[in-house]
Residue, then its C-alpha position, 0 to 999 in steps of 0.5 A: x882325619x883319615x880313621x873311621x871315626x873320623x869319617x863315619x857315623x856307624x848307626x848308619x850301616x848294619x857293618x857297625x859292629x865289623x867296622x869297629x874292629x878296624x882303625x882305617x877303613x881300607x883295612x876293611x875291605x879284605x874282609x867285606x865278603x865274609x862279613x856280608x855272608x855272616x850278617x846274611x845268616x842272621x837277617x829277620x825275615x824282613x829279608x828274601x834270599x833271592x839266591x844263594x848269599x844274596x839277600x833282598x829286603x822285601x820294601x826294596x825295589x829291584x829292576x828286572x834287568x839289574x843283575x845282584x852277584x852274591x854275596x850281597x844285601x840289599x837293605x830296606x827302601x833301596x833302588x836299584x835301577x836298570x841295567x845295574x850290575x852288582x858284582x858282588x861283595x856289596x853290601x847296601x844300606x836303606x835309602x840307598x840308590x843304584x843307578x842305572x848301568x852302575x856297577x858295584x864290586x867290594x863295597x860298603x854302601x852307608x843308608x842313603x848313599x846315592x850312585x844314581x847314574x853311570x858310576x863305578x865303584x869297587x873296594x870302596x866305603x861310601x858313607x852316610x848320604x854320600x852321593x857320587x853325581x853321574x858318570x863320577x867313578x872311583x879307580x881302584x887300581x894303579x896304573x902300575x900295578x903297584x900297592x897302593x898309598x894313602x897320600x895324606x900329611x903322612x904317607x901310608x902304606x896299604x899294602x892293597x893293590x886294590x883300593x878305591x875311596x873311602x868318602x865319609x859322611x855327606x860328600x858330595x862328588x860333581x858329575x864325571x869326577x875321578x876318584x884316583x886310587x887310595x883317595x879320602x874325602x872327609x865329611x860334608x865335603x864337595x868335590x867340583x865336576x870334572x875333578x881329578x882328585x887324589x889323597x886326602x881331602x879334609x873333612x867340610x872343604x871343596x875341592x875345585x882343582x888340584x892344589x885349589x881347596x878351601x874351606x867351607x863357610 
């Protein structure tokens, strides 16, 4: 339930090919710079390089006050919004949306996933059509510092200090929603606003509290 074959339909993502060499997605995220930078190299000219490592497809739309540190890919159709404020590390899919003051660093965005509003997301995996309702952020880091752990029917070591959610395919997070470190949610699953959420979430569930989740009909 926690694998990226479990979560993720990779036709959705041009990472397809660098996902696959992986069993769990946090083990990706050490490698989503370079990864970004390589596939950058061999983009089509349907793509601007808007600065050195950033890359713009020329049907999205960019703000002029949003701000794209590199090494980035913005795909095709893609918004990103004002006051956005794209660190670096990401790369974004097609049909995406990037709110207004969202801030991205260390990210895989699936095609048409939504952070429209007031969200933060870092060393995170967002799969197809996720969307994050606003002012809903991922925390990536422990209060103590620590490395962080998957807590799902098993414990799992991530050896990570920074890891944030990985949400699969169709989630859906409520509005002002915290995504505590090393959380899962898998497929169509919805989390309720205002939630404080940690672990694992099975796939076609709604989480509504801690300790309160059931199945979706």
């Amino acid at each position: 339930m926690i694998k990226i074959i479990d979560l993720y339909d990779l036709s959705h993502t041009v990472a397809e090919e660098y996902l696959k060499g992986f069993s769990y997605p946090w083990e990706a995220l050490k490698g989503i710079s370079a990864m970004i930078v390589s596939l950058g190299e061999k983009l089509d000219g349907d793509y601007i390089q808007a600065a050195p490592n950033v890359w713009i497809h020329k049907s999205a739309k960019i703000a002029p006050t949003a701000y794209i540190g590199a090494p980035a890919i913005i795909g095709a159709d893609t918004e990103v919004r004002h006051c956005a404020y794209i660190r670096g590390s990401a790369l974004v899919g097609s049909g995406c949306v990037v709110g207004n003051s969202t801030e991205l660093k260390n990210v895989i965005l699936f095609d048409g996933v939504q952070v429209p509003h007031y969200n933060y997301v870092g060393d995170s995996i967002l799969g197809y059509k996720a969307h994050m309702g606003a002012g809903s952020i991922t925390s990536n880091v422990k209060s103590d510092k620590t490395n962080v752990v998957i807590h799902g029917q098993v414990e799992i070591e991530t050896g990570l200090k920074k890891v944030g959610a990985m949400l699969g395919d169709f989630v859906e997070v409520g509005c002002n929603s915290v995504l505590n470190p090393g959380t899962v949610i898998g497929r169509r699953s919805s989390v309720y606003p205002l939630s404080s959420v940690r672990g694992v979430i099975a796939a076609d569930s709604i989480y509504k509290g801690r300790g309160n989740v059931v199945t979706k009909d």
